[in-house]
PyMOL Python script that loads the backbone (N, CA, C, O; Angstrom):
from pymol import cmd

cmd.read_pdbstr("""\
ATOM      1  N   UNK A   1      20.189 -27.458 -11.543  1.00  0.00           N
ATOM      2  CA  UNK A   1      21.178 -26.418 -11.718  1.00  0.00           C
ATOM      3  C   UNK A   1      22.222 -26.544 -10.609  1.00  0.00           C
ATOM      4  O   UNK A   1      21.776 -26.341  -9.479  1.00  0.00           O
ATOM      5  N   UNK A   2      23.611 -26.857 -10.707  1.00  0.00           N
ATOM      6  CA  UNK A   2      24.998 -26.248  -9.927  1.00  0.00           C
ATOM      7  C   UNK A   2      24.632 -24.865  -9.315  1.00  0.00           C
ATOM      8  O   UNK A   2      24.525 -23.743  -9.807  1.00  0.00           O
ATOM      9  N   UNK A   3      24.459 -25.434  -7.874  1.00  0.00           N
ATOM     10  CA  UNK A   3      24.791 -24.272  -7.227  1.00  0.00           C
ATOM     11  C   UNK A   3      26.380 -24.065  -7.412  1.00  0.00           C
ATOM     12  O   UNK A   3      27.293 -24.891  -7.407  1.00  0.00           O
ATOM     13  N   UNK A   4      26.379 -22.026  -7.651  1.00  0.00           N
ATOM     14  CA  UNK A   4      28.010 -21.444  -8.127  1.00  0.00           C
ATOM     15  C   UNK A   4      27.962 -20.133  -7.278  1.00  0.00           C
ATOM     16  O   UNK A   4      26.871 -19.573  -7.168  1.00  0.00           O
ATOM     17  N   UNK A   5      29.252 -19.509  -6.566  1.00  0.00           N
ATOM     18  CA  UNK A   5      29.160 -18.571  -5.826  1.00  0.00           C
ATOM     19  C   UNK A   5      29.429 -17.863  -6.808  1.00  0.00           C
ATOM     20  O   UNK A   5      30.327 -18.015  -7.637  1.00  0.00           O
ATOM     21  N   UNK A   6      28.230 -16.643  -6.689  1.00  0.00           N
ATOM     22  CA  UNK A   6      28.131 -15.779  -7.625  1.00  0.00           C
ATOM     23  C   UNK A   6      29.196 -13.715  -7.037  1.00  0.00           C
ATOM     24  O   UNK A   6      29.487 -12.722  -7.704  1.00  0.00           O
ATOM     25  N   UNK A   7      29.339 -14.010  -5.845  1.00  0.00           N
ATOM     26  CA  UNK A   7      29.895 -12.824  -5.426  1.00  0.00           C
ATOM     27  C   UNK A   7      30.743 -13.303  -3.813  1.00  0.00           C
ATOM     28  O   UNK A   7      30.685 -14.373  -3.207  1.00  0.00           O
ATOM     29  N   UNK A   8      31.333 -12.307  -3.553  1.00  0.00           N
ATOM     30  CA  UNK A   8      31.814 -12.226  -2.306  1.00  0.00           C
ATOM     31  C   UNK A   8      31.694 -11.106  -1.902  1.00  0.00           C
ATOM     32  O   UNK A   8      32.300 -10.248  -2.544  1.00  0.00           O
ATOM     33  N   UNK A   9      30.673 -10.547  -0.390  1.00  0.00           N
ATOM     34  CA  UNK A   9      30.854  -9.159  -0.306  1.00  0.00           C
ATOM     35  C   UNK A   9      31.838  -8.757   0.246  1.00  0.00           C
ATOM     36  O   UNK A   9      32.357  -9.480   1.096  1.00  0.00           O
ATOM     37  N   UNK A  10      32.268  -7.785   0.012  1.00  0.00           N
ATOM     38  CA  UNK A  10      34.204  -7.123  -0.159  1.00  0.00           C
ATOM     39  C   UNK A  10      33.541  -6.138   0.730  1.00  0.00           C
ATOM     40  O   UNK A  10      32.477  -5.609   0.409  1.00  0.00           O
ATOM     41  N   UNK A  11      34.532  -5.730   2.527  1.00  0.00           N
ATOM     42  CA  UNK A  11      34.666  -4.601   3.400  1.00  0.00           C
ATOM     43  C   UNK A  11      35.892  -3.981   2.977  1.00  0.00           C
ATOM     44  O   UNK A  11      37.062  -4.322   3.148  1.00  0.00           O
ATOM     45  N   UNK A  12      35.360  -2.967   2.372  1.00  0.00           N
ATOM     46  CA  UNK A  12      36.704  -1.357   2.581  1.00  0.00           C
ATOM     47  C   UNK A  12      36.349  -0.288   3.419  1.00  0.00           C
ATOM     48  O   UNK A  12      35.210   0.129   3.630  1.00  0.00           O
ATOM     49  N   UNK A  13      37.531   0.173   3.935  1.00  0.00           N
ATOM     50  CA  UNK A  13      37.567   1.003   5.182  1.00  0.00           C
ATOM     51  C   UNK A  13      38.684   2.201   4.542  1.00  0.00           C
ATOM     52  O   UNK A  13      39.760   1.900   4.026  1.00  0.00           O
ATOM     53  N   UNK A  14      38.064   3.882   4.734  1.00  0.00           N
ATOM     54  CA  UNK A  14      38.662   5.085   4.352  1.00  0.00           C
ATOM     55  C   UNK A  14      38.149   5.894   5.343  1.00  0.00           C
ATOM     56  O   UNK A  14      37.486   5.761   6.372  1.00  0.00           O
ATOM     57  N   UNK A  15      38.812   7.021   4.527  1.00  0.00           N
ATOM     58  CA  UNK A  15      38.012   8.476   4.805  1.00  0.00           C
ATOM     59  C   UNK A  15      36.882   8.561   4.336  1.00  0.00           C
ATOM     60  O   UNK A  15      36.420   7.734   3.549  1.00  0.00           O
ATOM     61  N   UNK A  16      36.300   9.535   4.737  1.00  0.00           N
ATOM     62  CA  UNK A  16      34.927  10.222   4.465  1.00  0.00           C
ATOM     63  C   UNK A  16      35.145  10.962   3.081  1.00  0.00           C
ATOM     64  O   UNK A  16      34.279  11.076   2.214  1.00  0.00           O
ATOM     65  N   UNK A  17      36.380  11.424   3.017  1.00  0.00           N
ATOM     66  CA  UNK A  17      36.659  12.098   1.560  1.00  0.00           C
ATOM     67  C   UNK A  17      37.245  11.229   0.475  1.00  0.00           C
ATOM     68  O   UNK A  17      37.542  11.578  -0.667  1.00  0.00           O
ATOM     69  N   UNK A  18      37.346  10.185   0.961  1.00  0.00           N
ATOM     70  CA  UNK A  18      37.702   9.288   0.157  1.00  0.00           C
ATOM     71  C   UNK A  18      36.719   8.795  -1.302  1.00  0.00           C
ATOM     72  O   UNK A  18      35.541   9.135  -1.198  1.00  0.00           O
ATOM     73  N   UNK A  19      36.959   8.298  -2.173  1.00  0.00           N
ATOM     74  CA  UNK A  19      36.071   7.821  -3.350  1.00  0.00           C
ATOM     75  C   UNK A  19      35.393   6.145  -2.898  1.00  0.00           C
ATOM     76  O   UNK A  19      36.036   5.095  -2.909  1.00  0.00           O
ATOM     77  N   UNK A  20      34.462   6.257  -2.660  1.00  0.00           N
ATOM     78  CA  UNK A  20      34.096   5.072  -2.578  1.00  0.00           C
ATOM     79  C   UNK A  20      34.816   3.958  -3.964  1.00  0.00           C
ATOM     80  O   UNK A  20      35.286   4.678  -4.844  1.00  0.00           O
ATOM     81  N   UNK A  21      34.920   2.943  -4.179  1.00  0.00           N
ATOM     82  CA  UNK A  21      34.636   1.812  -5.538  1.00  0.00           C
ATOM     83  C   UNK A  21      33.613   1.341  -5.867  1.00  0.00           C
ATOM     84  O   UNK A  21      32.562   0.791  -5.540  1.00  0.00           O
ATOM     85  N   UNK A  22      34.390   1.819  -6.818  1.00  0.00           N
ATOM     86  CA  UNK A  22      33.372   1.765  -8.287  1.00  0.00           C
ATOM     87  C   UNK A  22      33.162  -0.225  -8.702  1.00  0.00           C
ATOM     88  O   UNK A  22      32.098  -0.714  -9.083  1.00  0.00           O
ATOM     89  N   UNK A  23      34.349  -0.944  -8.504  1.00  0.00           N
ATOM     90  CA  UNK A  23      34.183  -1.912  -9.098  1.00  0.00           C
ATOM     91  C   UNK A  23      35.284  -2.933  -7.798  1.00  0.00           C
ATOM     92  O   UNK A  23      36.422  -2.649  -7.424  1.00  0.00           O
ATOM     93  N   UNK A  24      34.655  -3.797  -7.493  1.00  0.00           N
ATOM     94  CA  UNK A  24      35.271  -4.821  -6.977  1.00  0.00           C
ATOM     95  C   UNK A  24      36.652  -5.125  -7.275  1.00  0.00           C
ATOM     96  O   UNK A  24      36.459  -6.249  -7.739  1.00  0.00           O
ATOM     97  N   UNK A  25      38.161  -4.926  -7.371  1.00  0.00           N
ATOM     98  CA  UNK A  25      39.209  -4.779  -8.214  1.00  0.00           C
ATOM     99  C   UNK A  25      39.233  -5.377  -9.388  1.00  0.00           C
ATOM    100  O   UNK A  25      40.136  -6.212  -9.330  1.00  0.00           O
ATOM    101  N   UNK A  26      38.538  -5.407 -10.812  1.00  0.00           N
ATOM    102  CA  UNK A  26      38.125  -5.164 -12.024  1.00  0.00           C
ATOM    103  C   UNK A  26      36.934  -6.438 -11.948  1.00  0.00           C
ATOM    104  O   UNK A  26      36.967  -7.245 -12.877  1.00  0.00           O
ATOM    105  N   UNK A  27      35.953  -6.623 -10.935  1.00  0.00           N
ATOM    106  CA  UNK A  27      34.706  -7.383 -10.977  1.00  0.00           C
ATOM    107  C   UNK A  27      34.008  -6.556 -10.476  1.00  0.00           C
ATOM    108  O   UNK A  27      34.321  -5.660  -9.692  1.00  0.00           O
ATOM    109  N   UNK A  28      32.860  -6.864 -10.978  1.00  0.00           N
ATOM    110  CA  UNK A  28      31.717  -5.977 -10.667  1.00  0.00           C
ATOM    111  C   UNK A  28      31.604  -6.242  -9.448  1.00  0.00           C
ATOM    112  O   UNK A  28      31.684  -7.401  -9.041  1.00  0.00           O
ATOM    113  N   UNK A  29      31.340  -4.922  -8.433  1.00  0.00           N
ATOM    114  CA  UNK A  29      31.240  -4.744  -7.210  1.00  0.00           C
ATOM    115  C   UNK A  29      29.775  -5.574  -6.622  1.00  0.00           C
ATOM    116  O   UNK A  29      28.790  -5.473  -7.354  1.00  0.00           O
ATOM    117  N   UNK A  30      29.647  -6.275  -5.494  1.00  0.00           N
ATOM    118  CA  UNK A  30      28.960  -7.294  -5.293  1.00  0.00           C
ATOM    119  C   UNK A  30      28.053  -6.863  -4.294  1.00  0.00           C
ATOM    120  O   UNK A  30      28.564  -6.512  -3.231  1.00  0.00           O
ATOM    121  N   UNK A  31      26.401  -6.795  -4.436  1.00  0.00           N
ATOM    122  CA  UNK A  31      26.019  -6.468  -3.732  1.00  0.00           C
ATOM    123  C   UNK A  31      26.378  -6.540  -2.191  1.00  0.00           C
ATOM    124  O   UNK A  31      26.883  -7.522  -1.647  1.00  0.00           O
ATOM    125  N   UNK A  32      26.010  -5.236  -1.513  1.00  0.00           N
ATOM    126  CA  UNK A  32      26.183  -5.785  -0.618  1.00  0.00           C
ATOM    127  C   UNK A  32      27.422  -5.490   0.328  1.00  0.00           C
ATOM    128  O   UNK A  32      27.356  -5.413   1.554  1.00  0.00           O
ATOM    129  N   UNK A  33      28.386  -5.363  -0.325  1.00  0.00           N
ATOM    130  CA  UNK A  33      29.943  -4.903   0.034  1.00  0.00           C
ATOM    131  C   UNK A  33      29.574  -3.492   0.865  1.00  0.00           C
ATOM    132  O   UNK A  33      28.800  -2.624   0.462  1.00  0.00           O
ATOM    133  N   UNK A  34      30.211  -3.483   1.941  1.00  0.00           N
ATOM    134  CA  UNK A  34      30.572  -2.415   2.927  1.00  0.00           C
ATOM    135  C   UNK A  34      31.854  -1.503   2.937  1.00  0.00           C
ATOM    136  O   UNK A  34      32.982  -1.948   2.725  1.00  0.00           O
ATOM    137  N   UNK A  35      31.564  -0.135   3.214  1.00  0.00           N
ATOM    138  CA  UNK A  35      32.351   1.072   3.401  1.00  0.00           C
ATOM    139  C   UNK A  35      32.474   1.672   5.003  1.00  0.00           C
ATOM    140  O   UNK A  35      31.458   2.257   5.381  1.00  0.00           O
ATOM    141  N   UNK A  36      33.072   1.631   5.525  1.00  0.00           N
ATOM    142  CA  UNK A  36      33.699   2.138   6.677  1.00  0.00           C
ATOM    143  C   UNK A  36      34.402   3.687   6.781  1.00  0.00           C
ATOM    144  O   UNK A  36      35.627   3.722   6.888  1.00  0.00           O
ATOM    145  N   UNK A  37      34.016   4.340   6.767  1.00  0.00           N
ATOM    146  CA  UNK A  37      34.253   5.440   7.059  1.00  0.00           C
ATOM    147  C   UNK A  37      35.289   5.980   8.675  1.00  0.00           C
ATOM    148  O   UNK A  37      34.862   6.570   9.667  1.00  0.00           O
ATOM    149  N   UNK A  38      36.499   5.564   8.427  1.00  0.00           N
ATOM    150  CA  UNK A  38      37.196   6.088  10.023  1.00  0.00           C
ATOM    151  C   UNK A  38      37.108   7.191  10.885  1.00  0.00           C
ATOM    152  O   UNK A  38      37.104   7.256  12.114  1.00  0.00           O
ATOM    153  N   UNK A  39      37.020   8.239   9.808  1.00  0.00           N
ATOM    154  CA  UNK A  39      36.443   9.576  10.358  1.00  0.00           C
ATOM    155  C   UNK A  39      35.520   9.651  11.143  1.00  0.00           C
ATOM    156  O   UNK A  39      35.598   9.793  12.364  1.00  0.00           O
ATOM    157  N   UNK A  40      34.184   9.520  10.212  1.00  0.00           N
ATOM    158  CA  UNK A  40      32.868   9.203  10.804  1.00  0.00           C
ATOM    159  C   UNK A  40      32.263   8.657  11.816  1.00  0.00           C
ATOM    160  O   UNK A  40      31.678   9.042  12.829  1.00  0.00           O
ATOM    161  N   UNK A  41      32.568   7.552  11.255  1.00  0.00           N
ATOM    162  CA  UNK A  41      32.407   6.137  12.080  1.00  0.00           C
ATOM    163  C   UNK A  41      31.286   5.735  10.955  1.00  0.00           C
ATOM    164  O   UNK A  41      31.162   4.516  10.832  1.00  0.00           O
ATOM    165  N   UNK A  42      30.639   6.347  10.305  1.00  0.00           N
ATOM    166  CA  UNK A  42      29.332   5.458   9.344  1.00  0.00           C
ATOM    167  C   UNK A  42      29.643   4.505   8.407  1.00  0.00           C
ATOM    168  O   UNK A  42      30.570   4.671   7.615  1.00  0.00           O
ATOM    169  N   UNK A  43      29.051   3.658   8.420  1.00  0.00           N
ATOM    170  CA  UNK A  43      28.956   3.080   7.007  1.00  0.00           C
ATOM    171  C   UNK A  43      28.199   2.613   5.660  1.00  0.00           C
ATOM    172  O   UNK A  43      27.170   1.937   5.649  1.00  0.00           O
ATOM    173  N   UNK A  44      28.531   2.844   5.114  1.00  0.00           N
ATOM    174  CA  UNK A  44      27.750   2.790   3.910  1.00  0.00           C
ATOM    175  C   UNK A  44      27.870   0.993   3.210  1.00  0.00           C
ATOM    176  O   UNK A  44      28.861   0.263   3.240  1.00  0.00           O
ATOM    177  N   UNK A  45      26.478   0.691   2.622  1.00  0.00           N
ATOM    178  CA  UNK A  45      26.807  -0.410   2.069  1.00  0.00           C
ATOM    179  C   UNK A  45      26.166   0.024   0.137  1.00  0.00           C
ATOM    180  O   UNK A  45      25.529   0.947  -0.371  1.00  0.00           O
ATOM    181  N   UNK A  46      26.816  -1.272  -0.368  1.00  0.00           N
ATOM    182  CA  UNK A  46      26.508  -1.194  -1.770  1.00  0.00           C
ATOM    183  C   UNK A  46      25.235  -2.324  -2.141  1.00  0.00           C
ATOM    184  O   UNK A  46      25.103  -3.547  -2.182  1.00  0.00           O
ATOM    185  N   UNK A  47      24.411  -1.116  -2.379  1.00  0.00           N
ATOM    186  CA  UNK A  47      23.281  -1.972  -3.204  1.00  0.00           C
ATOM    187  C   UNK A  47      23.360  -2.363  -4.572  1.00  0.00           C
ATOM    188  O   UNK A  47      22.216  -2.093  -4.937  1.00  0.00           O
ATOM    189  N   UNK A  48      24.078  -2.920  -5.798  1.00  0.00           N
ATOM    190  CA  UNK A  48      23.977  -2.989  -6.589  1.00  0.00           C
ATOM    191  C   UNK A  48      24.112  -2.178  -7.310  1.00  0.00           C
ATOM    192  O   UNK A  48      24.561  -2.775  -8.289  1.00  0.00           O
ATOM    193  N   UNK A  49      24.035  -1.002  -7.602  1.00  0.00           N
ATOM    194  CA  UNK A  49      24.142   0.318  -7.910  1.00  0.00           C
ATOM    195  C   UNK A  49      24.947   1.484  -7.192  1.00  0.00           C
ATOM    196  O   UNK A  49      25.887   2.020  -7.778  1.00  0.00           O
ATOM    197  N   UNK A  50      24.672   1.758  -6.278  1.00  0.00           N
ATOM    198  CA  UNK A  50      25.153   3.025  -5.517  1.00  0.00           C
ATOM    199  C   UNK A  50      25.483   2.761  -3.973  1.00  0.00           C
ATOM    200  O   UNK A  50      25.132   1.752  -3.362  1.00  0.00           O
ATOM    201  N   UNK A  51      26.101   3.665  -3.523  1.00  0.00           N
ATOM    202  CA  UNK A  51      26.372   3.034  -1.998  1.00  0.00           C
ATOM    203  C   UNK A  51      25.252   3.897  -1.351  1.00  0.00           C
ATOM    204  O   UNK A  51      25.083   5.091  -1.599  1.00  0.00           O
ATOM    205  N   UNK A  52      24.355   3.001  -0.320  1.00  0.00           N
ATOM    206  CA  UNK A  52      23.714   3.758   0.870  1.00  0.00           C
ATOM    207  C   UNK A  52      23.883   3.974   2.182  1.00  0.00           C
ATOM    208  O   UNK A  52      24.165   2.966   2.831  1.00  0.00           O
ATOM    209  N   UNK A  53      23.799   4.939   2.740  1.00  0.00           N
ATOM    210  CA  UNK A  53      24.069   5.270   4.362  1.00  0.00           C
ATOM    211  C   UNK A  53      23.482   3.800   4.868  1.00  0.00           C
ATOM    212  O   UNK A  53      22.405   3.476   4.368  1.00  0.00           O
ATOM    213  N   UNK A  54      24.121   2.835   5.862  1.00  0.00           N
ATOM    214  CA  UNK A  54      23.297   1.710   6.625  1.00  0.00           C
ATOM    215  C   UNK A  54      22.285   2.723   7.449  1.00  0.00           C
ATOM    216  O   UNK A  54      21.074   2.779   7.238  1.00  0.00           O
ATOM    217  N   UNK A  55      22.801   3.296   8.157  1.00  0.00           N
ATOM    218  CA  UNK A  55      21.301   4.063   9.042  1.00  0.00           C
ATOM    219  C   UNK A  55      20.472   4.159   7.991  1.00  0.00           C
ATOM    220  O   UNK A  55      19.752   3.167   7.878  1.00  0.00           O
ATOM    221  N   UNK A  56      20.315   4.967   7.203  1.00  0.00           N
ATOM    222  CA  UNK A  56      19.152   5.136   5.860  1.00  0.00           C
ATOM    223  C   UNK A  56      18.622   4.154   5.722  1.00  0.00           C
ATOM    224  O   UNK A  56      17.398   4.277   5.692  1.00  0.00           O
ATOM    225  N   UNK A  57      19.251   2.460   5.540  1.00  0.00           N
ATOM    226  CA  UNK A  57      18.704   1.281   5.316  1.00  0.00           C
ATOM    227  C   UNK A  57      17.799   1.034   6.353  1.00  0.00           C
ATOM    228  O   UNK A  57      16.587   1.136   6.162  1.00  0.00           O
ATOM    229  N   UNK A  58      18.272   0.720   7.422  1.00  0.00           N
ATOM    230  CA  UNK A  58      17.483   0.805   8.833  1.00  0.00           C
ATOM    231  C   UNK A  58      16.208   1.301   9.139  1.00  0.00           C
ATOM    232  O   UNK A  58      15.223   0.664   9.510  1.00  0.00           O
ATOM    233  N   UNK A  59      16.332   2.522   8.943  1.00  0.00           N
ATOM    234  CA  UNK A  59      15.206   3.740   9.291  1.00  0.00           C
ATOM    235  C   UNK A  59      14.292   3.106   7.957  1.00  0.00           C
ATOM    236  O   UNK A  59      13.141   3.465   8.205  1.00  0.00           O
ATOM    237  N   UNK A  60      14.287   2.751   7.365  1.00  0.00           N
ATOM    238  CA  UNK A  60      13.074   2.597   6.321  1.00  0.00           C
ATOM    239  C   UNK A  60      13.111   1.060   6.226  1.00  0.00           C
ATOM    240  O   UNK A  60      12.124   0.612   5.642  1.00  0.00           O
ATOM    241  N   UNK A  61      13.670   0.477   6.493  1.00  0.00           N
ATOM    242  CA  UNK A  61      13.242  -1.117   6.887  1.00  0.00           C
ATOM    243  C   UNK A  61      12.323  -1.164   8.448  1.00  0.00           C
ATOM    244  O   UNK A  61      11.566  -2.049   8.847  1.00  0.00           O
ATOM    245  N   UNK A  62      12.626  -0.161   8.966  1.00  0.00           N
ATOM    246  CA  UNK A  62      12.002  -0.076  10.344  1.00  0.00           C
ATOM    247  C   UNK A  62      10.541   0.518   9.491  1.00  0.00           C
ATOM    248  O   UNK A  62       9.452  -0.057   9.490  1.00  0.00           O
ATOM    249  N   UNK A  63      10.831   1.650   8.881  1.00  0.00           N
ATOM    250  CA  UNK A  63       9.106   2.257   8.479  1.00  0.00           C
ATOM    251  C   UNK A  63       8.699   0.797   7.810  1.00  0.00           C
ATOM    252  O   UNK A  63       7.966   0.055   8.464  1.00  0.00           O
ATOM    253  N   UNK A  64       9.171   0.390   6.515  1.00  0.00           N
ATOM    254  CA  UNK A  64       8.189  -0.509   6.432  1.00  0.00           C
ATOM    255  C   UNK A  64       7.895  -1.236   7.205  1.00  0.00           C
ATOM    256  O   UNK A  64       6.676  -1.401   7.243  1.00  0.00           O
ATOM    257  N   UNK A  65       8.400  -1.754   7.840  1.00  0.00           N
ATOM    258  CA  UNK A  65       7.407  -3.376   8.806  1.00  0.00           C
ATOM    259  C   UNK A  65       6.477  -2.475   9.518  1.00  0.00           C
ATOM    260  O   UNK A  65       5.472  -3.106   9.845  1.00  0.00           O
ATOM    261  N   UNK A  66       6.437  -1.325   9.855  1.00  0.00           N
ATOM    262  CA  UNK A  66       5.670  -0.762  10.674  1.00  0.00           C
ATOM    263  C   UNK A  66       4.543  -0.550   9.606  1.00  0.00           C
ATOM    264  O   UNK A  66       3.586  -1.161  10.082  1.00  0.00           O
ATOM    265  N   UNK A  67       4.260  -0.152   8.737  1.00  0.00           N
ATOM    266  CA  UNK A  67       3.263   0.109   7.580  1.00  0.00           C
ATOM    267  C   UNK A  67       2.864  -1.441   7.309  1.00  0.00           C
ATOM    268  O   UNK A  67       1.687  -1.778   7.181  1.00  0.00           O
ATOM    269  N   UNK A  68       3.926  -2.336   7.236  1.00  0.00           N
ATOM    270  CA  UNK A  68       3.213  -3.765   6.917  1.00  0.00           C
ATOM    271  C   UNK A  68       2.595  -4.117   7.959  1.00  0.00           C
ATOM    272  O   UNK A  68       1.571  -4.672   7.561  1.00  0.00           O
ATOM    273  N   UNK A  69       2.616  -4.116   8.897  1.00  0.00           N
ATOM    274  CA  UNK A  69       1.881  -4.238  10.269  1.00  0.00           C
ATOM    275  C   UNK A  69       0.468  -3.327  10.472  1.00  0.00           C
ATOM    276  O   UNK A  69      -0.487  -3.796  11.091  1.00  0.00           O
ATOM    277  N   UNK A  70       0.449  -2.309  10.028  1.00  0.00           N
ATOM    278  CA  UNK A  70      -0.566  -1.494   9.571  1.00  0.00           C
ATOM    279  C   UNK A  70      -1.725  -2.137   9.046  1.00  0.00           C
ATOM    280  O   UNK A  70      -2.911  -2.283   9.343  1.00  0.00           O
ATOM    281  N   UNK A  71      -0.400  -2.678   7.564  1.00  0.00           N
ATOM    282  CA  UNK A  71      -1.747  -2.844   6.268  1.00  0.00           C
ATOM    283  C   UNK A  71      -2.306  -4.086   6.792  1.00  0.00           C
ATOM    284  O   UNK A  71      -3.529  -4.146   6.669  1.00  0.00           O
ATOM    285  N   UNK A  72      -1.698  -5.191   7.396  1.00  0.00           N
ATOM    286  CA  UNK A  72      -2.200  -6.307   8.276  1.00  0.00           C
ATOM    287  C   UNK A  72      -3.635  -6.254   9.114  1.00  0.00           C
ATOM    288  O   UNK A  72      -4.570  -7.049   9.013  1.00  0.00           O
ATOM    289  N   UNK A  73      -3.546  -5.211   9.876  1.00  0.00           N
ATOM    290  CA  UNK A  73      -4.354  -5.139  11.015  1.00  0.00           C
ATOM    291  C   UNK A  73      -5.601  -4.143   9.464  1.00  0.00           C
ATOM    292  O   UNK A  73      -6.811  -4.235   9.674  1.00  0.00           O
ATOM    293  N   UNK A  74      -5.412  -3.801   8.899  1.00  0.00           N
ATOM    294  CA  UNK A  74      -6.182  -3.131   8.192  1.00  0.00           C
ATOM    295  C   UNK A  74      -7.440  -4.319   7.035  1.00  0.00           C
ATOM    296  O   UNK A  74      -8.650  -4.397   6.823  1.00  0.00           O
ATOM    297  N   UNK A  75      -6.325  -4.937   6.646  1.00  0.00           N
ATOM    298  CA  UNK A  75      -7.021  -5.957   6.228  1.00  0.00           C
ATOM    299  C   UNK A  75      -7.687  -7.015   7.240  1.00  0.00           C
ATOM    300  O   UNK A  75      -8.504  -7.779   6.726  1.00  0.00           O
ATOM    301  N   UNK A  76      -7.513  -7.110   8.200  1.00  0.00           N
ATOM    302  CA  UNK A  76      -8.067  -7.770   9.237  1.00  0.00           C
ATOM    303  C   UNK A  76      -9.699  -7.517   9.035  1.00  0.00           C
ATOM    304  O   UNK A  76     -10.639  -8.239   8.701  1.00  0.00           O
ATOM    305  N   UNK A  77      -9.505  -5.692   9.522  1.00  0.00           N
ATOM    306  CA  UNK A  77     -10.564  -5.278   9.373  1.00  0.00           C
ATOM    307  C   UNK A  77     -11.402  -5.870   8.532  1.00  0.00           C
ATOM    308  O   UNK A  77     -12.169  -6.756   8.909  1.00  0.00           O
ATOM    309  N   UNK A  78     -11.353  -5.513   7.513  1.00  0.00           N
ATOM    310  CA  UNK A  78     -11.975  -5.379   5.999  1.00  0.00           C
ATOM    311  C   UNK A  78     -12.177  -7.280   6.054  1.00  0.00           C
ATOM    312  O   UNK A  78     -13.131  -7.730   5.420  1.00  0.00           O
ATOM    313  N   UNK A  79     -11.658  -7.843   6.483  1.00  0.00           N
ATOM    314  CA  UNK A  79     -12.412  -9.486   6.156  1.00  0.00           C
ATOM    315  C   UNK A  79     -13.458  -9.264   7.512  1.00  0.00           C
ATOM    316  O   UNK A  79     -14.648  -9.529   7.343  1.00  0.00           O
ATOM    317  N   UNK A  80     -13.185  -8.975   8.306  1.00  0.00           N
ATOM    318  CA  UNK A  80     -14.144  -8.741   9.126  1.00  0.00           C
ATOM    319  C   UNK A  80     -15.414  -8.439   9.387  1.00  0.00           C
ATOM    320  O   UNK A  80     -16.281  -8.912  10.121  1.00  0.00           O
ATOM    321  N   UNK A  81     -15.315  -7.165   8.307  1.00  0.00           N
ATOM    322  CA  UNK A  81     -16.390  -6.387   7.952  1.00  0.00           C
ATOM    323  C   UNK A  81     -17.459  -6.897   6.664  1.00  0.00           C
ATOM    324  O   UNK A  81     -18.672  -6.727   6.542  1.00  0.00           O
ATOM    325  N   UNK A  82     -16.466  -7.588   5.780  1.00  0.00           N
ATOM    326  CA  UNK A  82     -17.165  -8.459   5.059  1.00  0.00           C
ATOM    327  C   UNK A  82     -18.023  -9.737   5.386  1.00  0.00           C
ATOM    328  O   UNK A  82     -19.212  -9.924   5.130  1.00  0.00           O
ATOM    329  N   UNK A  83     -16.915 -10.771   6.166  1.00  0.00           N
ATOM    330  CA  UNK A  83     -17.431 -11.948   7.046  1.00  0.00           C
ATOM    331  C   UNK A  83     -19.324 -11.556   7.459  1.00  0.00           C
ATOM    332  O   UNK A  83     -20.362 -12.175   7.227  1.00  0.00           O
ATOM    333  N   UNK A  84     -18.998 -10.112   8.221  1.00  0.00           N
ATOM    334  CA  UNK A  84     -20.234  -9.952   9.136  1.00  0.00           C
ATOM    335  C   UNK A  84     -21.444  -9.131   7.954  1.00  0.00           C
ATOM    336  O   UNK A  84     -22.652  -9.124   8.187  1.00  0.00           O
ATOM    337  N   UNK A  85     -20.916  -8.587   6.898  1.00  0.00           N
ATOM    338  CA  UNK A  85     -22.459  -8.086   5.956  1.00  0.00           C
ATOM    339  C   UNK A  85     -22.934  -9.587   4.965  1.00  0.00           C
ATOM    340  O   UNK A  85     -23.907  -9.631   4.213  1.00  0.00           O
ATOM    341  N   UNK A  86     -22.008 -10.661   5.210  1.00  0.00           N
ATOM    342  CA  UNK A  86     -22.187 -11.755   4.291  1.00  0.00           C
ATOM    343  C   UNK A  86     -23.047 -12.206   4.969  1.00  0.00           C
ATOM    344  O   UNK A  86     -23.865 -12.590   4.133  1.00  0.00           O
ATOM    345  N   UNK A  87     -23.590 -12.517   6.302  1.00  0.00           N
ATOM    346  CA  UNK A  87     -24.093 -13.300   7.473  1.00  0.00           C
ATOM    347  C   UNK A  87     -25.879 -12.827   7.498  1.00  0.00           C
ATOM    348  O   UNK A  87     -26.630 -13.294   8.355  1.00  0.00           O
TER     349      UNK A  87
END
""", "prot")
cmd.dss("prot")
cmd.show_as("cartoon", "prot")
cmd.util.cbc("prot")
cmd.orient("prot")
């Protein structure tokens, strides 16, 4: 298969009262594309669907690895515990 660039992510910068876009200027908006907020200072990016707060992204990319790190040490256990009733 031809590798083909399938998107470009597109930065726009407004107000906070501003309308985010809806559509990449008549292409579908590409994951990924960033919103700048001047007011604020936040920005929002586009997932494919809807725009999300980046902090929001963050804060729960941070919870998960912390839960995957969890379930890690959890399963540790559990071969552990098996290893030693197999013996």
């Amino acid at each position: 298969m031809a590798v083909k660039l399938e998107g470009a992510i597109r930065r726009y910068i407004g107000l906070s009262k501003d309308d985010k876009p809806a559509d990449g200027l008549g292409d579908p908006l590409p994951a990924g594309s960033t919103f700048l907020e001047t007011d604020t200072r936040r920005i929002y990016r586009f997932n494919g669907s809807i725009w999300v707060d980046a902090d929001t992204i963050e804060q729960d990319t941070a919870l998960l690895s912390a839960l995957y790190g969890e379930v890690l040490v959890l399963r540790q256990l559990i071969e552990q515990v098996l290893i030693t009733n197999q013996s």
